[in-house]
C-alpha positions in Angstrom: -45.3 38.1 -12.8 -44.2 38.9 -16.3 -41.9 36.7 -18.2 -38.5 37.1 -18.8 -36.6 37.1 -21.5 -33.0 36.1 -21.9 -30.9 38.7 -23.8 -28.6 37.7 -26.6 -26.8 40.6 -26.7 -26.1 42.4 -23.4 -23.3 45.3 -22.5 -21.3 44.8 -19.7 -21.9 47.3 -16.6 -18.3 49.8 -16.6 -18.8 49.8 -12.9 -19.9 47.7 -9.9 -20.3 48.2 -7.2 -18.2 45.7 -4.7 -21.3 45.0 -2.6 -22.9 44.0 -5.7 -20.7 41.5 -6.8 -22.4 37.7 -6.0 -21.2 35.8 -3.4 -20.8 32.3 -1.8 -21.4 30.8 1.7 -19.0 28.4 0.6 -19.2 24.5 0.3 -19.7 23.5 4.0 -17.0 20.6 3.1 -14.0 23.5 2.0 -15.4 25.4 5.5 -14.0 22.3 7.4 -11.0 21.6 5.7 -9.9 25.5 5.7 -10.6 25.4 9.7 -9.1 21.9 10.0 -5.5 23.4 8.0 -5.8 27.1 10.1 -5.9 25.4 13.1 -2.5 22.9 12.7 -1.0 26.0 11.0 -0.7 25.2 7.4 -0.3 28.0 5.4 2.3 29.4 7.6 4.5 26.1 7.9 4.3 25.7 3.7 5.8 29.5 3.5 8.6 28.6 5.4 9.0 25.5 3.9 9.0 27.3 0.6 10.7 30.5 1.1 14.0 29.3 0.6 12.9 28.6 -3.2 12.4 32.0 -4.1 14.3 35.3 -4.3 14.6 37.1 -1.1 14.2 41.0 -3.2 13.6 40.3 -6.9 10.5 39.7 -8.8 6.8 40.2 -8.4 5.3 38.0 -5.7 4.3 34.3 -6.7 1.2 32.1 -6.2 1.1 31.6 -2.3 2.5 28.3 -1.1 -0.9 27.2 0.5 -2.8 28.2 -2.5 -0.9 26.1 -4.7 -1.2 23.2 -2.3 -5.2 23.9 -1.8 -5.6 23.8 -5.6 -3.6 20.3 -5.7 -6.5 19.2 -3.0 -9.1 20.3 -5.2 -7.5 18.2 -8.0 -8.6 15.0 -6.1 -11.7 16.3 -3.8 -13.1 16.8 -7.1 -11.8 14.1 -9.3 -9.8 16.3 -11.8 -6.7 15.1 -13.1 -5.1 17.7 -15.2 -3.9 20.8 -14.4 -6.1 22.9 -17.2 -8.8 21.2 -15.9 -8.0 22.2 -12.2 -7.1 26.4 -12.8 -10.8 26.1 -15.2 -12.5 24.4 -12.1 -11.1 26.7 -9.2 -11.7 30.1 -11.8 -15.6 29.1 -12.4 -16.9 28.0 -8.7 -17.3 30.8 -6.2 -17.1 28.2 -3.2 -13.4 27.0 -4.5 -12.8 30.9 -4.9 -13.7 31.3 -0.9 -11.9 27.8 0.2 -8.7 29.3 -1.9 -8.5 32.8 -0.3 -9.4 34.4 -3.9 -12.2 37.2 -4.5 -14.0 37.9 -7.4 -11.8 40.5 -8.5 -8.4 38.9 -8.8 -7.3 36.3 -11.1 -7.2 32.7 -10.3 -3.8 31.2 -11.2 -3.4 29.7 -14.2 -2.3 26.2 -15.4 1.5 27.3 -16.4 1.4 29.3 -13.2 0.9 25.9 -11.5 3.8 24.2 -13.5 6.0 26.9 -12.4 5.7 26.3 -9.1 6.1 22.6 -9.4 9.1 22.6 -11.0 10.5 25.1 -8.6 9.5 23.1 -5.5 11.9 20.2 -5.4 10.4 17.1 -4.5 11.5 16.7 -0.8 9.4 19.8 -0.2 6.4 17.8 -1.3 7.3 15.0 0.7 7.9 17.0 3.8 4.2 18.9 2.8 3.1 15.0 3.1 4.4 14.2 6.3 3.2 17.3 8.0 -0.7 16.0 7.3 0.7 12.6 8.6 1.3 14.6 11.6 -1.8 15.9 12.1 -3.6 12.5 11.8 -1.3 11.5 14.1 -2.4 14.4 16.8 -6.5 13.3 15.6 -5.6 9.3 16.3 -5.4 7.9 13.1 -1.7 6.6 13.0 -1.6 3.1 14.6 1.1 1.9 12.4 1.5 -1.5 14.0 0.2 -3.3 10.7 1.5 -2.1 7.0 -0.1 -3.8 3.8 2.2 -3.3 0.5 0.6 -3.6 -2.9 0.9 -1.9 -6.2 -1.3 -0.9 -9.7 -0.4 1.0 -12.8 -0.8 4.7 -13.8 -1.3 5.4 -17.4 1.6 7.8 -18.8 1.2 10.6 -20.5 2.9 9.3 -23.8 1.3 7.3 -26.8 3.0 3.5 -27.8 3.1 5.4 -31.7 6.0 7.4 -29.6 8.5 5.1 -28.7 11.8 4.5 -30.7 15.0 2.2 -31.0 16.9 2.4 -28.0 20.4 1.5 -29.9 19.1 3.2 -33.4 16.5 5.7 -32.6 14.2 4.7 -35.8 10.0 4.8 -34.7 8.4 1.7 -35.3 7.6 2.3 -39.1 11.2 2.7 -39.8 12.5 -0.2 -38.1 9.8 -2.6 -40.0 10.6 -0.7 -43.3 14.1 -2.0 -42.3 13.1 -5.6 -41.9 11.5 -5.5 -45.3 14.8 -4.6 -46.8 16.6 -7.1 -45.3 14.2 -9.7 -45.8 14.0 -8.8 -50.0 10.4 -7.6 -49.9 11.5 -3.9 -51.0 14.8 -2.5 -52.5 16.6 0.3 -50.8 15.1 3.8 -51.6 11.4 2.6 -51.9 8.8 3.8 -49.6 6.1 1.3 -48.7 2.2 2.2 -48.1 1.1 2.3 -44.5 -1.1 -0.9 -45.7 2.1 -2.9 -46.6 3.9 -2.1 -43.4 1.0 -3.2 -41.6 0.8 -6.4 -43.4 4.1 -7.2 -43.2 4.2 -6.7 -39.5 1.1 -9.0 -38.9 3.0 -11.9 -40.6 6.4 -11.4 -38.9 6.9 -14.2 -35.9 8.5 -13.4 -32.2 7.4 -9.8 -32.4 8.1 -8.6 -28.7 8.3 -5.1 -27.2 11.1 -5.0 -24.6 12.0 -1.9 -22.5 15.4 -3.0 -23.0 15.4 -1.9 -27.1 12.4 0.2 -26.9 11.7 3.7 -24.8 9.4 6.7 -25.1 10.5 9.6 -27.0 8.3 12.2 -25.3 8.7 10.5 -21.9 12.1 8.5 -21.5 10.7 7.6 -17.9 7.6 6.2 -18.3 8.1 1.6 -19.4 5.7 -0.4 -21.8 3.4 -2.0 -19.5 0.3 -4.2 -18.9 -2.2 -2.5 -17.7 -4.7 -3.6 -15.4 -7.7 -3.6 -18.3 -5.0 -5.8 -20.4 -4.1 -2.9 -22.3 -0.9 -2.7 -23.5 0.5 1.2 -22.4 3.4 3.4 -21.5 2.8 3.1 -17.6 4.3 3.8 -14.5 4.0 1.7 -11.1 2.3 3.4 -7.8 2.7 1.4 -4.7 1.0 2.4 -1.4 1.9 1.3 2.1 -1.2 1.8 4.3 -2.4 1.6 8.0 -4.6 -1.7 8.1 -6.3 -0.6 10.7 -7.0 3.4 9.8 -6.8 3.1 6.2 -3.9 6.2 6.2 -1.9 6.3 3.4 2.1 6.3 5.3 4.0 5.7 1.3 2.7 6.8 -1.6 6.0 5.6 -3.9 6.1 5.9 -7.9 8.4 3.5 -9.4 9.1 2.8 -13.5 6.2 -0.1 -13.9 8.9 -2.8 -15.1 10.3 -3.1 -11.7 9.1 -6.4 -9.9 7.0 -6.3 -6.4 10.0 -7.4 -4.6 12.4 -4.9 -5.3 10.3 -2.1 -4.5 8.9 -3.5 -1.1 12.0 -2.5 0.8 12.2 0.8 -0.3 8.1 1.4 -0.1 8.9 0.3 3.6 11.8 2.7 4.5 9.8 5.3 3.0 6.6 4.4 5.8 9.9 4.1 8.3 11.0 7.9 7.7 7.7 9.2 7.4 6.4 7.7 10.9 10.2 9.5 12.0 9.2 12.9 10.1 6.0 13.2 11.4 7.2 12.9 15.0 5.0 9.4 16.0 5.7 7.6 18.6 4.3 4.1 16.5 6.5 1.1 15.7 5.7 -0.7 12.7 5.9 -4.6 13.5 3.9 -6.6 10.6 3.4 -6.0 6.9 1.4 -8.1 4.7 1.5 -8.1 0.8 0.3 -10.3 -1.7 2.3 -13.3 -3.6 3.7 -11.0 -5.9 6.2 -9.5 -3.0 7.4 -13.0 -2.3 10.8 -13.6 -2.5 12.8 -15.9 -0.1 15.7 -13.0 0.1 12.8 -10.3 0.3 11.3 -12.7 3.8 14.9 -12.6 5.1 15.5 -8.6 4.6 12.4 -7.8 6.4 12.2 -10.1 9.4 15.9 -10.5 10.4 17.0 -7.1 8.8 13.9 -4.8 9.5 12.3 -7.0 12.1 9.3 -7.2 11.0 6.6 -10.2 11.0 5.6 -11.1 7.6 2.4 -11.7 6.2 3.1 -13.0 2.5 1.0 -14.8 0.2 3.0 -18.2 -1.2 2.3 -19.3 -4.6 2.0 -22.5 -5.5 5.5 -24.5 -5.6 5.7 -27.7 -7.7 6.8 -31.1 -5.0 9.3 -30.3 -1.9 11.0 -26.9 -1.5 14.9 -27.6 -1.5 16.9 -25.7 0.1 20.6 -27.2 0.1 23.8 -24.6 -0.9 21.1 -21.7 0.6 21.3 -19.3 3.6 19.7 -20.8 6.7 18.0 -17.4 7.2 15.9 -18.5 4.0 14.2 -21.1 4.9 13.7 -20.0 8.1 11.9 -16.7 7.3 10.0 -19.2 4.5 8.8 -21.5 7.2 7.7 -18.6 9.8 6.2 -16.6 6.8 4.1 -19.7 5.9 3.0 -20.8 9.6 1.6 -17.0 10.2 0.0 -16.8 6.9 -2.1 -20.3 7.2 -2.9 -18.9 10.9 -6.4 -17.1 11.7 -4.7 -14.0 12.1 -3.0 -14.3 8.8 -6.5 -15.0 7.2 -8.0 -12.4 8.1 -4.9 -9.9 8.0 -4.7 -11.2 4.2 -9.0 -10.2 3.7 -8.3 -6.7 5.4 -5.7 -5.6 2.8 -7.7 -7.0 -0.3 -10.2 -4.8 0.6 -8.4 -1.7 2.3 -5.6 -1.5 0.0 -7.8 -1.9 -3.2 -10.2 1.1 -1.8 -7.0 3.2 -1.0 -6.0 3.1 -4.8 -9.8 3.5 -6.0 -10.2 6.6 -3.7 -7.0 8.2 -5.4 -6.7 6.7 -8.5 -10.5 6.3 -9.9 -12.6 9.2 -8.5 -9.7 11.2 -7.4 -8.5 11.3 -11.2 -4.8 9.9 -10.6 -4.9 6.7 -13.1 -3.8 8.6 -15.7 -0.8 11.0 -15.4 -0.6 14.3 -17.2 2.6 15.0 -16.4 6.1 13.6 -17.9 9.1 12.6 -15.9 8.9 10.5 -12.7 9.7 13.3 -10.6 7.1 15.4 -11.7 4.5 12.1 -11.4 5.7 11.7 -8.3 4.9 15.0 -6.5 1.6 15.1 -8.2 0.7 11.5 -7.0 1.8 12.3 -3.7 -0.3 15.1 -3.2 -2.9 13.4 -4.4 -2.4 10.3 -1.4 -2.2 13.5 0.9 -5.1 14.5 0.1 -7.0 10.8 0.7 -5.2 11.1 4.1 -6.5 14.4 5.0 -10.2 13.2 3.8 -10.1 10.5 6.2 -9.2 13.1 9.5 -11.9 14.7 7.8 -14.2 11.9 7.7 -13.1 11.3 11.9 -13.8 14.3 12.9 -16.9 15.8 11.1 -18.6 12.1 9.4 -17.5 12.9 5.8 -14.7 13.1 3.7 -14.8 14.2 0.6 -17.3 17.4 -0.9 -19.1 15.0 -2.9 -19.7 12.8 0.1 -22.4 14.9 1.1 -24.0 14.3 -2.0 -24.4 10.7 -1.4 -27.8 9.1 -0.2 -28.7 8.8 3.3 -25.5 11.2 3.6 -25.5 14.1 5.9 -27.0 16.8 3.5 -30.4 14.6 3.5 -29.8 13.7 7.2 -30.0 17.7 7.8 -32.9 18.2 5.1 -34.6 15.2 6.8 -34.1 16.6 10.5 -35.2 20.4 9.1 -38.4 18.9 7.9 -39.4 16.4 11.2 -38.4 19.8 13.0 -40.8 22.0 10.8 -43.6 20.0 11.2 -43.5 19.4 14.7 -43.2 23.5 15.2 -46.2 23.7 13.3 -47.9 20.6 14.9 -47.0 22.9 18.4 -48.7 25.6 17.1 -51.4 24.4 16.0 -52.1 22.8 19.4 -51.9 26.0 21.2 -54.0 28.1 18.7 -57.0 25.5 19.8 -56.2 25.6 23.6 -56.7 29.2 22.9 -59.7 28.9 21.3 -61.5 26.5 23.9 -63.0 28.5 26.5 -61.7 28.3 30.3 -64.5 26.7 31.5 -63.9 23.9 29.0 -60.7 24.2 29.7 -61.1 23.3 33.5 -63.4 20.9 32.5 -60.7 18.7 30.5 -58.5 19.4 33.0 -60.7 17.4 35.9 -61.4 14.7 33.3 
């Protein structure tokens, strides 16, 4: 064989034939999940979800419905957060190209194609997309529902803390310190300080604070200054889940402005779960939710079991002496005292250890390697259909994972996964066919008399 030699200069062919053209077997994951959505009717429910958004005569025909949902799913099954990165990803692969519906000789859609048909799907057509895969868990046994567990983390915004301005004035940051200087004497009016003094100045002023009351974001108004779970300081917003304990499904996947407290966003994270379970046609009850200390609130025990009846399983902090609870509601103490009796309990234990662990994996599933801790979208609206299609696609990855043992593409990757279990099974079965023939081609050569011979031995 002759060597090759890579040429740095090469024409492209005018013509080629279509059988010519390279071609994919597909990823054996995308196989599964395009069967899995063809056979509970997908594509066709998403079109008449989304036909009344678009013009029944005019214009050229848009990017499908289902491929603009399929290219959301690749956004998470492969870990890519941005929507540049996702039209680059789903243009390059030949096996996305298959799982999309797209051949070699059409265009993939773009990024601002993809941004077009956010903004032209409201919301509530995203959320109804979610509940229909809520459905089909449902139909595949994965909606128990009997146990909830609440908790929350941070998504980075897409907006830099250099950004945000004077709610009342509307100066940046430099301004307003230049400000203090003049009205502290350190510069006359009209003078214009070096970045150096500003920065000095600002290191030696006292109660410096950062409020979301007198500061906002002038790219993103929505996003709040935040904590972040690092220690960062950031322009963030606040994802809560409400999952299945026992399945792991995601049943709320709510967005909220990350300086609203745990306890105000519990209830509506709950009646979210509550019209989802309705929407998706289940039969399942919810009856318990657990949470953490930061959802404890004495009014917050008292909505949920006398309101919502539901049992709670709340972490209580820590109170200094007696609890007193003179000039209070009796419902207060009494969802206090029930709340604290389950929680001590075995059940509470280990109901408390479950949604450490399961809740925590549901947000590193769609917030670390699905690519969703940092948003690349502004306004909560948009965050929130992205986010939520995101959680959709965790929940489809674990009907995936029931029914054919893995649940994401990269899955198969992993070690002692089914890719090596199949390589491993190929080999044993190779070498056994050859150990088979190998045993005949001697029988054959033995002659019969030897043959009988063995036999009477």
């Amino acid at each position: 064989m002759a060597l090759g030699r890579r040429k740095n200069e090469r024409q492209n062919s005018f013509w080629v034939a279509t059988a010519e053209l390279p071609r994919s077997d597909g990823h054996v994951f995308y196989q599964k999940l395009n069967k899995l959505l063809r056979e509970a009717g997908f594509d066709a429910y998403v079109e008449v979800l989304c036909k009344p958004h678009y013009h029944k005569t005019l214009g050229r025909p848009g990017i499908p419905p289902g491929v603009y949902f399929r290219m959301l799913l690749v956004g998470y099954f492969e870990g890519i957060g941005s929507q540049r990165g996702i039209a680059w990803r789903c243009a390059d692969s030949l096996s996305l190209r298959k799982f999309l519906g797209i051949g070699l000789a059409e265009e993939t859609p773009d990024h601002s194609s993809l941004t077009r048909v956010r903004d032209r799907h409201p919301l509530s057509v995203h959320q109804q997309v979610f509940q229909f895969v809520l459905q089909v868990a449902d139909k595949n046994g994965l909606l128990k529902g009997k146990t909830i567990a609440v908790d929350a983390t941070t998504l980075e915004a897409n907006a830099a803390m250099k950004s945000i301005v004077r709610r009342d004035t509307g100066e940046d940051w430099q301004e307003y310190v230049k400000r203090l200087m003049q009205e502290a004497g350190e510069i006359e009016e009209g003078d214009e300080p070096s970045v150096e003094e500003i920065a000095r100045f600002d290191r030696k002023r006292k109660d410096k604070k950062t409020s979301n009351r007198e500061w906002q974001s002038k790219t993103d108004p929505d996003s709040r200054i935040a904590k972040m779970k690092d220690g960062r300081t950031h322009l963030a917003y606040k994802a809560e889940h409400a999952i299945d304990l026992e399945t792991e499904l995601i049943l709320a996947a709510e967005v909220y402005h990350a300086n609203e407290a745990d306890v105000e966003t519990i209830g509506p994270s709950i009646s979210a779960v509550q019209d989802n379970m309705i929407a998706a046609e289940s039969d399942v009850n919810i009856e318990e939710v657990v949470a953490d200390k930061g959802y404890y609130k004495n009014e917050t025990l008292s909505d949920l079991e006398f309101t919502e009846g539901l049992r709670t399983y709340i972490a209580e902090p820590k109170f200094k002496g007696r609890r007193n609870w003179k000039n209070k509601p009796e419902e207060y103490g009494q969802a206090a005292t029930n709340n604290r009796r389950r929680v001590k309990g075995n059940r509470g234990r280990a109901l408390q250890r479950q949604r450490s662990e399961r809740v925590e994996r549901s947000f590193a599933h769609v917030c670390g390697t699905g690519g969703s801790r940092r948003t690349w979208l502004r306004s909560i609206d948009k965050v929130k259909k992205r986010y939520l299609m995101s959680a959709m696609a965790r929940n489809l990855g674990l009907v995936m994972r029931s029914l054919f043992g893995f649940g994401t593409a990269r899955s198969l990757q992993d070690d002692g996964g089914l890719a090596d279990g199949l390589y491993s099974a190929w080999i044993n079965t190779q070498g056994a066919l050859k150990r088979l023939v190998a045993t005949v081609n001697r029988a054959d050569q033995k002659s019969p008399a030897c043959f009988a011979l063995a036999l009477a031995a």
